[in-house]
N, C-alpha and C positions, 0 to 999 in steps of 0.2 A: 504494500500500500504506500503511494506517495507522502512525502509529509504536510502537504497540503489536505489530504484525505485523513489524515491520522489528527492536522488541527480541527478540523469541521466536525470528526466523529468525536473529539474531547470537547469541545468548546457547547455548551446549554444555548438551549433555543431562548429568545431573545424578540421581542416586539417592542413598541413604543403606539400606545402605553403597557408597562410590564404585564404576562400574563397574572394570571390569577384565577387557578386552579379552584374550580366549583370542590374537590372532593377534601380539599386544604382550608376550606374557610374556617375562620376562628369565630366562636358562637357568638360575637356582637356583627360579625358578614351574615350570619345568619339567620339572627335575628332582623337584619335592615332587609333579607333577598326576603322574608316569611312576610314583610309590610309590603313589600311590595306586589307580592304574587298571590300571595293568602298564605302558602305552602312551601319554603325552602326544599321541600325533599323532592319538588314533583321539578323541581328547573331541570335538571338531567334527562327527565326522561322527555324525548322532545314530541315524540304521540299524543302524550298526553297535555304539552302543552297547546300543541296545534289543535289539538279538541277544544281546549279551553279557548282559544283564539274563533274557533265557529263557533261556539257558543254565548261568548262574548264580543261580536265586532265593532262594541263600543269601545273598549279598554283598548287603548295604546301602549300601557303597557306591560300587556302581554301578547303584543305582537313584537312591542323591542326586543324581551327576553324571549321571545318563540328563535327569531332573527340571530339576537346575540348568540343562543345556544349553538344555531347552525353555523353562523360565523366562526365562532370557533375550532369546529372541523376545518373548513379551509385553513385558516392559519396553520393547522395542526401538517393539511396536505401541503401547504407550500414548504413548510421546515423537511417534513418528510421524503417527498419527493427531489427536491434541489439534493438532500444526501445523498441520495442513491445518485445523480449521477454523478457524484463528485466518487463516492465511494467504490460504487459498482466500474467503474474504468477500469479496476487492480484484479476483478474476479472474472472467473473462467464463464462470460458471459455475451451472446452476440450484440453486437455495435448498436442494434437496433432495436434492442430491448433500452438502453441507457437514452439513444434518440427519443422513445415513446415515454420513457420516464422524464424526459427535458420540455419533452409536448404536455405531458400530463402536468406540470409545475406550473408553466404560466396557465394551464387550464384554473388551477388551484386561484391563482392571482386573480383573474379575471372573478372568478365566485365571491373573493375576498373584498373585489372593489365594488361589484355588485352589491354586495349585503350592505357596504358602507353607506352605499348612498338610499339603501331601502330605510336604515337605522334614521339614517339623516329627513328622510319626506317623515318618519314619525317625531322629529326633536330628540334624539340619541345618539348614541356616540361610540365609538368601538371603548371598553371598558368601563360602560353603566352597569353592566353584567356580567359575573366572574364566566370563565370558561369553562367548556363541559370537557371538552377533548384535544387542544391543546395547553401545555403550558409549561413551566420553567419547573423548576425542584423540588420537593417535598418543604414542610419546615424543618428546623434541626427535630431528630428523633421520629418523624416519622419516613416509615417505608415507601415506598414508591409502589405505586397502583397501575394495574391495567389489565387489558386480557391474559397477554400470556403470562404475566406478572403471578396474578391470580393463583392459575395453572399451574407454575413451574417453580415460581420465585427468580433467583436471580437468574438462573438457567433459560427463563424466558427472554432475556436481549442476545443471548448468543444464538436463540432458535430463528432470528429474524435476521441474524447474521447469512442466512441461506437464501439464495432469491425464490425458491420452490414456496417455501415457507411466507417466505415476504408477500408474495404474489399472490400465495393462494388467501393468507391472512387478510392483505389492503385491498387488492385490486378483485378478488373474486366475492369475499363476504363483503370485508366494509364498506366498499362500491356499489355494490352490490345493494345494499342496505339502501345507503344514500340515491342510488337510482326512486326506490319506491317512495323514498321520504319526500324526495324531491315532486314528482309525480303524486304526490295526495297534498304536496302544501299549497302547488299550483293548483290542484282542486279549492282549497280552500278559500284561497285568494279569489280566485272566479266568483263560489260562492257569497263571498261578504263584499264583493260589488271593488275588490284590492286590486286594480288591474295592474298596479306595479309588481305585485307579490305574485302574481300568477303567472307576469311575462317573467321576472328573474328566476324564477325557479323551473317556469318550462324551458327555461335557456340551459338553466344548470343540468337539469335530467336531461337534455339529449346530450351533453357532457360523460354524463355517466355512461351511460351505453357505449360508449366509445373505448370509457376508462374499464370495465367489465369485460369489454372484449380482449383491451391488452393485457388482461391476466388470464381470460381463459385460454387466448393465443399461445403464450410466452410458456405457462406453464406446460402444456400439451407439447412443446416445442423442446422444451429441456427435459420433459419428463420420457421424450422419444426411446424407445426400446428400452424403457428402465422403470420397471413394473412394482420396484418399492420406491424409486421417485414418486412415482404416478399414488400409488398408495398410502404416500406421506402427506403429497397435497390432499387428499380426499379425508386425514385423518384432522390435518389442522382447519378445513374449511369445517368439518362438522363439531367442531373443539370450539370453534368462534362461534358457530351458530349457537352451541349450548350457553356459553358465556355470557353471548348477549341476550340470551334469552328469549330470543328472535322463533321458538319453538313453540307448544301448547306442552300444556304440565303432561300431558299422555307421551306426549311424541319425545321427552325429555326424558321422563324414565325407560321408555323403550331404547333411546340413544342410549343413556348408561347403562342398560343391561348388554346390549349388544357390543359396548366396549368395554366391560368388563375387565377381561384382558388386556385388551389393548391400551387400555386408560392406567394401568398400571407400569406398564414397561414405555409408555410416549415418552417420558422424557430421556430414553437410552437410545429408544427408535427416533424423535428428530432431534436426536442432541450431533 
């Protein structure tokens, strides 16, 4: 790895204004997001606030925090994406996978400047609202959170160290996700008469479709003739699914009875 690659992979993600991490808040952030919203615990889950946004299309704001929440995944994909192609240049990786990941970045930018100015027609501002999904450090003492976090613990940032892994994780679940999320807010927008909410985000979902295909492409592509590649990505895309909870409580215990085994030995198999 170059030592420009080895700075950007040590060096913390970084915005202005600083992030600020939804899962970090200190109980008087939490107490101020629970005035705001009614409910601190529901600003994460962004479903449930986009409900609350059609069933309120009075309240501005809970369209800013519906907005800020998703803002925050961009931020999240433009740190993440710009890595990979700085990083991915040193690994055993075709040219045109790191091209697609340099497309998918300013993809990210373009969402990020979109959301700005969606914040802005309601009088908001990027950091009226902590972030769901990206952001800077823990406080001292506590751990670092995330999916494969979750999962694995530390063992989860070297599993993402793999682009099989990376791919099947960003570009096929959390894509993936953000396709439908995308595609039901522009519903909503429609609905509550938001024609700016409807047009940014039908712009963002035909994004996704794009970004969805460069993981199902890339990975089928490295996973060529190599049928525990191929069965690595299919263990981490149904790892995310569990994680995020993106399943029905039936279809959840069926996943863990059927990985059983396999839930047990995953961190040997994608380590």
């Amino acid at each position: 790895m170059s030592k420009f690659a080895d700075q950007v992979r040590e060096n913390p993600s970084v915005r202005e204004p600083a992030y600020r991490p939804a899962m970090y808040l200190s109980d008087a952030e939490k107490a101020e997001l629970d005035a705001k919203i009614g409910d601190a615990n529901l600003f994460q889950d962004l479903v449930t606030m986009r409900e609350m946004v059609r069933e309120q299309p009075e309240n501005l704001e809970l369209r800013k925090a519906m907005v800020s929440g998703i803002a925050s995944a961009e931020f999240a994909g433009i740190d993440a994406f710009s890595r990979k192609v700085v990083e991915w240049q040193s690994w055993p990786v075709p040219q045109t996978l790191i091209m697609a990941m340099a497309r998918q970045t300013w993809d990210e930018v373009r969402h990020a400047a979109l959301a700005i100015g969606l914040l802005e027609s309601y009088g908001g501002q990027i950091g009226d609202y902590p972030d769901t999904l990206a952001g800077g450090a823990p406080p001292p003492g506590v751990s670092p959170q995330g999916l494969l976090m979750q999962g694995y613990g530390a063992a989860g940032e070297q599993m993402m160290r793999d682009p099989v892994v990376s791919l099947s994780m960003t570009n096929v679940s959390l894509e993936g996700g953000a396709l439908t999320l995308f595609q039901e807010t522009s519903a909503v927008g429609e609905k509550i008469g938001d024609r700016l909410m409807a047009h940014c985000y039908d712009y963002n979902w035909s994004d996704e479709v794009t970004h969805t295909a460069i993981g199902d492409y890339f990975v089928k592509l490295l996973t060529e003739d190599d049928p525990e590649g191929e069965a690595k990505a299919l263990r981490v895309h149904a790892m995310a699914e569990l994680f995020r909870a993106r399943l029905s409580g039936q279809q959840s215990d069926e996943l863990k009875e059927f990985f059983a085994e396999e839930m047990s030995r995953a961190t040997a198999a994608l380590g």
